[in-house]
Steps between C-alpha positions, in 0.01 A plus 500: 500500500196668439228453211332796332201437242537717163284494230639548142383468155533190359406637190456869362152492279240833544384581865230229527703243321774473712627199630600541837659261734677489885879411607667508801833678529743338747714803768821372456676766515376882744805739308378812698228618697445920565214634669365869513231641691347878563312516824344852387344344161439192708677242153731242619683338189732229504690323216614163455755371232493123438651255314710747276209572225213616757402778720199514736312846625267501771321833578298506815321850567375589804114600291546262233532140389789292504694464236729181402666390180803407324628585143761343277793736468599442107171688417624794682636812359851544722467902483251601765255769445519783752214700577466813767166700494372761772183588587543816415125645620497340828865675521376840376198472753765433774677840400192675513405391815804581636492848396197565655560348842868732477221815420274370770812410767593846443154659550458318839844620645479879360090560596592599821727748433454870466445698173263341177508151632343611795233723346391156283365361811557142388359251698772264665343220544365510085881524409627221784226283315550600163926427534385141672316389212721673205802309659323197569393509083855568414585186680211292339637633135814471592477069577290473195797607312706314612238188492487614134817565444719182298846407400488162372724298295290260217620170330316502224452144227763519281255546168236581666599772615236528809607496895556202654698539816494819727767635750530768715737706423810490737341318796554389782805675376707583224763290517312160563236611223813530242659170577138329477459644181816450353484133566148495417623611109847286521148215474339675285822528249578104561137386479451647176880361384433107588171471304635517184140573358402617113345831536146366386528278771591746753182702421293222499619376830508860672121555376420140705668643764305812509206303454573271814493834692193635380323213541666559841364790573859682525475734196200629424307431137574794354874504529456121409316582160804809482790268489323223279477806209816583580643178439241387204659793337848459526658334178633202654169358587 
């Protein structure tokens, strides 16, 4: 069995008053693991549900710093947030490009030939040069779209209302990513059903939690300070 530190709230008073204290939660119990990885964005992301209540998310990036933490499912809202967004300039560059190295592809092959491409006296080696390095551009654009490019699925807190866990859409495939999720909710659903907690309490327990990952470095502060109006404002507080 394994041992992983988490620090929660012992008691919820402002941001400097806060009481704050660390327990160690027991593995008992792995219910699923599911790992997804893109080579091209260089993200490898791997998931880890444990001990019925608790799921895990480490993010390694190829550039970037390792990231490791775990979350307590009840403060999880079960319907996942999905969000697709293109990078639509780098794509319009890409067309552009394109065009011209067509209009420069077809300059090269007609110069030669008689009538008004002829009398233009293009230089071939100017054209050869020019398709190389419009082609070579439309390329470049053409990975940063893609690179810029995301279809992500977000679990966000369940009052809150910020993100909390990312997926990749439909990798390493569809069918593997659906049964992943599915399960990952089925927790989510029975989490929330065993804790039997008053509303006020559920705020107050989900705003520790969020705090525990702030102080985490796992959200950032101004998400934090997002979710703690959110849920300061909600009439059950």
């Amino acid at each position: 069995m394994n041992e992983i530190n988490i620090s929660v709230t012992a008691g919820l008073e402002d941001d400097e008053g806060s009481i704050f204290a660390d327990e160690k939660i027991v593995v008992t119990k792995i219910n699923k693991e599911f790992k997804q990885q893109d080579k091209l964005k260089g993200v490898e992301r791997q998931f880890t549900i444990f001990n019925n209540i608790y799921c895990s998310q480490m993010v390694n990036k190829k550039h970037g710093k390792k990231q490791n933490f775990y979350v307590n499912l009840t403060y999880l809202n079960v319907k996942p947030q999905h969000v697709f967004s293109i990078a639509w300039n780098c794509l319009i560059t890409t067309a552009v490009f394109f065009i011209v190295s067509i209009l420069f592809v077809y300059l090269e092959w007609f110069s030669s030939a008689d009538g008004w491409f002829k009398s233009l006296q293009i230089d071939g080696a100017i054209v050869s040069v020019s398709v190389s390095l419009t082609v070579s551009l439309c390329v470049i654009f053409l990975l940063m779209t893609i690179l810029r490019t995301h279809d992500s699925f977000f679990l966000l807190s369940r009052h809150g209302g910020i993100p909390i866990l990312e997926f990749q859409n439909n990798k390493p495939e569809k069918k593997s990513f659906d049964l992943f999720f599915d399960k990952l909710k089925a927790h989510i659903v029975k989490a929330q059903q065993i804790s039997k907690l008053e509303p006020t309490r559920q705020l107050t327990l989900e705003l520790k939690e969020l705090r525990r990952l702030k102080d985490e470095k796992m959200i950032a502060e101004d998400l934090y300070e997002k979710a703690k109006n959110t849920i300061f404002s909600n009439s059950a507080f």
